[in-house]
C-alpha positions as CSV (number, residue, x, y, z in Angstrom):
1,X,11.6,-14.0,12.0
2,X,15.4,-14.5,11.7
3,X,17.7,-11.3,11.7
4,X,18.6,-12.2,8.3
5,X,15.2,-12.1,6.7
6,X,14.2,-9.1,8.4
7,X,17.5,-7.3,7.0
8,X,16.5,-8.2,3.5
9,X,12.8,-7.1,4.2
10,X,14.0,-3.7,5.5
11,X,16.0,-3.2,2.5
12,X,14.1,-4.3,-0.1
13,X,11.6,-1.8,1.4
14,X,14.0,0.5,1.1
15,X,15.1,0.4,-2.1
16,X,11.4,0.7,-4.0
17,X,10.9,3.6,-1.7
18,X,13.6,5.4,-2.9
19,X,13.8,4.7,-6.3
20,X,12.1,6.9,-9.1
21,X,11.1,4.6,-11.1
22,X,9.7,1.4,-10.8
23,X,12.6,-1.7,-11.0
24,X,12.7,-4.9,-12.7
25,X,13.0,-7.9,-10.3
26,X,16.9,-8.3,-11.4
27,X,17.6,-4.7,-10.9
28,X,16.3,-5.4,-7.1
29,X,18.2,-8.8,-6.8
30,X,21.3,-6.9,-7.6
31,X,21.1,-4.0,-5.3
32,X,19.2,-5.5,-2.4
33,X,21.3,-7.5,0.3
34,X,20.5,-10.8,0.8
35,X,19.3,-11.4,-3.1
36,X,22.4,-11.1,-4.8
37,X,23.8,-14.9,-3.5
38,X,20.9,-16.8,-4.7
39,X,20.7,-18.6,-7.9
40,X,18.0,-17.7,-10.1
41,X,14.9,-20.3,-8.9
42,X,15.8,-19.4,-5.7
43,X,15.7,-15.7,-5.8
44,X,12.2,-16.0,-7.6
45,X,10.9,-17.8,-4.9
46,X,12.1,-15.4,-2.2
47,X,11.2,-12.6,-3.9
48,X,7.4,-13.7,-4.3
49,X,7.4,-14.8,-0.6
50,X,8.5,-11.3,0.6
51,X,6.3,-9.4,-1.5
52,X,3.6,-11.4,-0.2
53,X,4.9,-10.9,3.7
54,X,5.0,-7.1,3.1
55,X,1.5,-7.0,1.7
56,X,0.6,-8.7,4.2
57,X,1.4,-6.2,6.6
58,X,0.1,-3.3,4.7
59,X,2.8,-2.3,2.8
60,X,1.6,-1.5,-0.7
61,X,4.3,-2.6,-3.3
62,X,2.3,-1.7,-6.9
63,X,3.3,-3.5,-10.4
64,X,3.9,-1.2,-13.0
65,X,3.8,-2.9,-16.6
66,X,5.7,-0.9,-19.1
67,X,4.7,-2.2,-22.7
68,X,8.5,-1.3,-24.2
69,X,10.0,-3.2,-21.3
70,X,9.6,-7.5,-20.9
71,X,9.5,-7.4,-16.9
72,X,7.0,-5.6,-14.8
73,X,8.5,-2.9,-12.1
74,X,8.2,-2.9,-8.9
75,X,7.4,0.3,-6.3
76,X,6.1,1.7,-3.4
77,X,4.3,4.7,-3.7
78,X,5.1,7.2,-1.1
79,X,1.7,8.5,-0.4
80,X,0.6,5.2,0.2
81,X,2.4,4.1,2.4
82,X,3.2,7.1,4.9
83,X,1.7,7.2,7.8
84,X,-1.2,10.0,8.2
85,X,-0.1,12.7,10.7
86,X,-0.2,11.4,14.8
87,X,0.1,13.2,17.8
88,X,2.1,11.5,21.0
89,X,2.6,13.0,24.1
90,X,5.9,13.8,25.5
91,X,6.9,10.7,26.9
92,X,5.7,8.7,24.0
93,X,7.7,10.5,21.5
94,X,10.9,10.2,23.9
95,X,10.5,6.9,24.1
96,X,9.7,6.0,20.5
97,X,13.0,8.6,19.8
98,X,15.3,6.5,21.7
99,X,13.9,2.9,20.1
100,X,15.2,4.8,17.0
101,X,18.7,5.5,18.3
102,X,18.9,1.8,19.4
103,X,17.7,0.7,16.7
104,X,20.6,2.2,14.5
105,X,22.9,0.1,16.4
106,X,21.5,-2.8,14.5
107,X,23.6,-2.4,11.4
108,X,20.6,-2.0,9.5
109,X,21.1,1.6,7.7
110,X,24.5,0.2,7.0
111,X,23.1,-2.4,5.0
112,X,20.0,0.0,3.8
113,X,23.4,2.4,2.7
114,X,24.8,-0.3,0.6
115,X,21.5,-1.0,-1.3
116,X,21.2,2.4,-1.8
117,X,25.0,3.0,-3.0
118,X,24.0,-0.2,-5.8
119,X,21.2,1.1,-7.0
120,X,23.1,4.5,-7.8
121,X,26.0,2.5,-9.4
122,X,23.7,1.0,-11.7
123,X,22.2,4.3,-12.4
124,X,18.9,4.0,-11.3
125,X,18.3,8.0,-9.5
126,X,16.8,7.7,-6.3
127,X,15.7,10.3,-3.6
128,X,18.4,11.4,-1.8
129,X,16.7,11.5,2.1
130,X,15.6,8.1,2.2
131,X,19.2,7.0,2.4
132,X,20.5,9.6,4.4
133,X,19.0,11.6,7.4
134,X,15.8,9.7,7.7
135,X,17.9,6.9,8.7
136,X,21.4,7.8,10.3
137,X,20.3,8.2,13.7
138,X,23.0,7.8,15.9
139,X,23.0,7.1,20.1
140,X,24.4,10.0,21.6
141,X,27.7,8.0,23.0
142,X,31.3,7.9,22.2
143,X,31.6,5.0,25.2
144,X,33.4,1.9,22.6
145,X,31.5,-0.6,25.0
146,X,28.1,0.5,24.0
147,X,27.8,-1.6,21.1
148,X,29.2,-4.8,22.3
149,X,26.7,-4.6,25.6
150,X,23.4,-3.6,23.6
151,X,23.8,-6.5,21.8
152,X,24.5,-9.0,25.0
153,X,21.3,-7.2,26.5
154,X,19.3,-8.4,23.3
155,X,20.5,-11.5,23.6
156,X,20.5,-12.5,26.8
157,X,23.8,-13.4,26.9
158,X,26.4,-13.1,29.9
159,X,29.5,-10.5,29.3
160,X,33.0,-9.8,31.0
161,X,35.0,-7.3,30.6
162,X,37.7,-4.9,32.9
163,X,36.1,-2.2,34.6
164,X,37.6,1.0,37.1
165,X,35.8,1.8,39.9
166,X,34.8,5.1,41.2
167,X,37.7,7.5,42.2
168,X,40.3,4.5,41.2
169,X,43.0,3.6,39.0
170,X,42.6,0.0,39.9
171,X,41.2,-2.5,37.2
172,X,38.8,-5.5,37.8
173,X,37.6,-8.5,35.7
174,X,33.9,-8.2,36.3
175,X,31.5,-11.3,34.8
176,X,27.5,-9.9,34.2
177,X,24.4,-10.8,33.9
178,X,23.4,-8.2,31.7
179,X,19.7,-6.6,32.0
180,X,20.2,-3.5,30.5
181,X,21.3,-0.5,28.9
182,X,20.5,2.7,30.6
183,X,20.9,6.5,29.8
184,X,21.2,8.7,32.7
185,X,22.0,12.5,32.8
186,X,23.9,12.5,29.8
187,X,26.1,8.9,30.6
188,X,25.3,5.2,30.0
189,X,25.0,2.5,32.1
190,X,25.2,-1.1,31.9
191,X,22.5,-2.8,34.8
192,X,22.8,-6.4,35.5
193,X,24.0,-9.0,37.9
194,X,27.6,-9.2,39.2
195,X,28.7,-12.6,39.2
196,X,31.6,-11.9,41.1
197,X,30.4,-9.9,43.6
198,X,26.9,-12.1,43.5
199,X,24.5,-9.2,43.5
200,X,23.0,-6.2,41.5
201,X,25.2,-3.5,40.2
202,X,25.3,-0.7,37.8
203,X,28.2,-0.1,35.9
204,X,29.3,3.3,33.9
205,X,30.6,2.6,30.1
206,X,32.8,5.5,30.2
207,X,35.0,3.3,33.1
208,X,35.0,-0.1,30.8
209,X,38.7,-0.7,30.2
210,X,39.2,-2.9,26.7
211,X,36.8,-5.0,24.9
212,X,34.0,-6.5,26.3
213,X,33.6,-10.3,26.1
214,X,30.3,-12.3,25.0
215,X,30.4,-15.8,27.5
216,X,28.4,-18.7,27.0
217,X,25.5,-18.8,24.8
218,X,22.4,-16.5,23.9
219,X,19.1,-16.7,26.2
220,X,21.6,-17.9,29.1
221,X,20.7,-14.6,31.5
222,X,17.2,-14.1,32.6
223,X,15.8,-10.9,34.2
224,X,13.8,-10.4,37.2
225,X,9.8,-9.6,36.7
226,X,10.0,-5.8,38.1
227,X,13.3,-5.0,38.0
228,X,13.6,-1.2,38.0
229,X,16.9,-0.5,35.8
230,X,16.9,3.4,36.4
231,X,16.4,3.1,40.3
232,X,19.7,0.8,39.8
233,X,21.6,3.4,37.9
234,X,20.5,6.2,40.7
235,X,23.4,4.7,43.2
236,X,25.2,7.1,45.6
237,X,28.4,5.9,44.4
238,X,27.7,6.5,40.5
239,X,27.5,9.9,41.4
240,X,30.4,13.0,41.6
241,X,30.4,16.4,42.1
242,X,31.5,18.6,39.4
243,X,35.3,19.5,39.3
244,X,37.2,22.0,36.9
245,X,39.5,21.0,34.7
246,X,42.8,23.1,33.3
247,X,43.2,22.9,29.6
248,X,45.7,24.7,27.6
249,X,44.1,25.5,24.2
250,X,46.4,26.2,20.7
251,X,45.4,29.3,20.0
252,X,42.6,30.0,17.0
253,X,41.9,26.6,17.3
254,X,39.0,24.2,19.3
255,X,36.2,27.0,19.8
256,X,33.9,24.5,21.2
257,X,36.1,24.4,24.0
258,X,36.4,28.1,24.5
259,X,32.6,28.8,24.3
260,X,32.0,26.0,26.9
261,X,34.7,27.2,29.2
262,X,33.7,28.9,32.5
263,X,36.7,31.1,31.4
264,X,39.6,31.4,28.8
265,X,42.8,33.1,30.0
266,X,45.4,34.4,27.5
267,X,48.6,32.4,27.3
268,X,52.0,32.4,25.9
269,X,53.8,30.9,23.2
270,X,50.9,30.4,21.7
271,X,48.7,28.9,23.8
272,X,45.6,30.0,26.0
273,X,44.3,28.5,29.4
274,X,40.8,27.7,29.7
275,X,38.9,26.0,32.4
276,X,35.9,23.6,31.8
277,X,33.7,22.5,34.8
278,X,33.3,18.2,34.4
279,X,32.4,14.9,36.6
280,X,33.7,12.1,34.7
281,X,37.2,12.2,33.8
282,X,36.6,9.2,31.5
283,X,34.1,11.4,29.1
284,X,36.3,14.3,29.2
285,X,39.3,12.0,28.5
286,X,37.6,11.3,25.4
287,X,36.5,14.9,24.0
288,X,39.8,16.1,24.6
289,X,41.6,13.0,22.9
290,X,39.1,13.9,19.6
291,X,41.1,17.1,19.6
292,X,44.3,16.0,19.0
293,X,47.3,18.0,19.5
294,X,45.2,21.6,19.8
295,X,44.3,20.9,23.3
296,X,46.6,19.7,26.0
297,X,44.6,18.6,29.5
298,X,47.1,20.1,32.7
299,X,45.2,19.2,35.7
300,X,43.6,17.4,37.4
301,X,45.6,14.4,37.3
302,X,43.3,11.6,36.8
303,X,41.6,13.9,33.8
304,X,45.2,14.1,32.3
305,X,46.0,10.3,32.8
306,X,42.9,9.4,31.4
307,X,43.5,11.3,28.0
308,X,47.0,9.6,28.1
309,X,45.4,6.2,27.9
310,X,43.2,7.0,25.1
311,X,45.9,8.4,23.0
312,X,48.1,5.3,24.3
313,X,45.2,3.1,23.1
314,X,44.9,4.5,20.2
315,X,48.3,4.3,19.1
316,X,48.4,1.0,20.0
C-alpha cells in the first residue's frame, strides 16, 4: 500500500471518529486529504473502495439514513471500534511507546490536523481529543538530523552529511549506509556503514553539522541478518564523563535552569551564576540557545562555542 493511500485511509478514519454526527460523502471529500483533487466519478469510486478496505479490516464505518436529509452519513462508532482493555508487559509497552513516537515523524497527525481543522471550518463539532493529545506524540529530540535520517533508515537509502568527532572542532564529510536509528541514555544515534572509512560506525545526531543529504535511490542499502544496533551505539569513544558547565543566568528568569543546577550563586548587575553538570556540549548548546538572551554559557569553551554556532546558524 502506497504512502499516499495509507495517509488518506488514516484520515478518513479520523475524521468519522471525531465527528458528532454522521457526514455526507461530500462533507468527507472536502475535509479529508487526498479527496478533495478528484473529480466527482472518481471520488465515488475511491470512496467505496476504502470503505470496503476498512471493513475489511474490522473497522466498523455504520450508514446512518436521515429521512430529512438526501445522502446517507457516514460514522464510526467509538465503542465499536475501541480496543477492549490489554495488558503488556514492560518491555512490550516501551516498545509499542516508541513505534508511536516514530511514527509521529511520519507527517501523519499533520495531515490528520488539517482534516480536523476542515471539518471545524465547515462547522461540523467534533471531539476535541481525537485531534489533539491522542495523536501529537513527539520523539523526545531537538537533534535537526533526526528527521532526515529516520526517513533514509525507512528507505533504505544512503545519506551524507558533515559530522564532528569526539572532543573535536574538526568537520568531516561522512557517506552512510544507514541501518538505524538508535536512542541511548537520553541521545540518538545514527548506526550504519561508513563508506569512507569502509566499516561499522555509530554516529551521535547532536554532532551532525548542516543538512543531511539523501544519495542515490531508495532500497540501495541493505542490512546485515543479526546486526545488533545498540551493541554499536555502546562504543568506548561515544562515551564522556560528565563536566560542569558555568552559566550566568538573568535574574527572575530561566527557573528550569536554576532547579537543575548543582548550585546558583548570586551575581551582579543583575545576573546570577549557576553551574549545571553535562556530557555533550552539542545538547547543551542547544537548551541554552532555546533561552535566548536570559542565559549566557561562560565556560567551558567548547560548551560556549557550541551555543555560538547555533545562534550563528540560526541567524543565518
Amino acid at each position: 500500500m502506497s504512502r499516499r493511500k495509507t495517509e488518506r485511509l488514516l484520515n478518513l478514519v479520523i475524521c468519522l471518529l471525531a465527528t458528532r454526527r454522521p457526514l455526507s460523502a461530500e462533507q468527507i471529500r472536502q475535509a479529508v486529504p487526498g479527496y478533495d483533487r478528484d473529480g466527482d466519478e472518481a471520488f465515488q469510486r475511491m470512496f467505496e473502495r476504502d470503505k470496503n478496505e476498512l471493513r475489511e479490516i474490522g473497522i466498523p464505518i455504520d450508514v446512518v439514513r436521515d429521512p430529512w436529509e438526501d445522502e446517507p452519513g457516514y460514522r464510526i462508532q467509538r465503542e465499536s471500534y475501541e480496543l477492549p482493555e490489554i495488558t503488556l508487559e514492560p518491555d512490550e509497552a516501551a516498545v509499542l511507546g516508541l513505534a508511536a513516537q516514530v511514527w509521529q515523524r511520519a507527517s501523519l497527525a499533520e495531515a490528520a490536523s488539517g482534516a480536523l481543522l476542515k471539518l471545524r471550518a465547515g462547522g461540523v463539532a467534533t471531539d476535541q481529543p481525537v485531534g489533539t493529545g491522542a495523536l501529537e506524540l513527539r520523539v523526545d529530540t531537538r537533534d535537526p538530523a533526526f528527521p532526515a535520517l529516520w526517513e533514509a533508515v525507512r528507505d533504505r537509502r544512503v545519506v551524507r552529511f558533515d559530522y564532528r568527532g569526539a572532543g573535536s572542532e574538526t568537520v568531516r564529510a561522512r557517506t552512510v549506509e544507514p541501518w538505524g536509528v538508535v536512542s541511548r541514555r537520553g541521545r540518538w544515534y545514527l548506526a550504519g556503514f561508513d563508506r569512507d572509512r569502509q566499516a561499522p560506525r555509530a554516529f551521535r545526531l547532536s554532532r551532525i553539522a548542516g543538512q543531511v543529504a539523501h544519495v542515490g535511490r531508495p532500497g540501495a542499502v541493505r542490512v546485515p541478518d543479526g546486526v545488533d544496533l545498540r551493541a554499536m551505539v555502546g562504543f568506548p569513544d561515544e562515551t564522556t564523563d560528565e563536566r560542569v558547565a558555568v552559566v550566568r543566568v538573568r535574574q527572575g528568569a530561566c527557573e528550569g535552569v536554576r532547579q537543575l543546577a548543582r548550585a546558583v550563586h548570586p551575581g551582579i548587575d543583575g545576573w546570577d551564576e549557576a553551574e549545571l553538570t553535562f556530557s555533550d556540549p552539542e545538547r547543551l548548546a542547544g537548551w541554552m540557545a532555546s533561552l535566548g538572551g536570559d542565559v549566557e554559557v561562560v565556560e567551558p569553551p567548547d560548551a560556549r562555542e557550541a551555543v555560538i554556532r547555533r545562534l550563528k546558524g540560526a541567524m543565518a
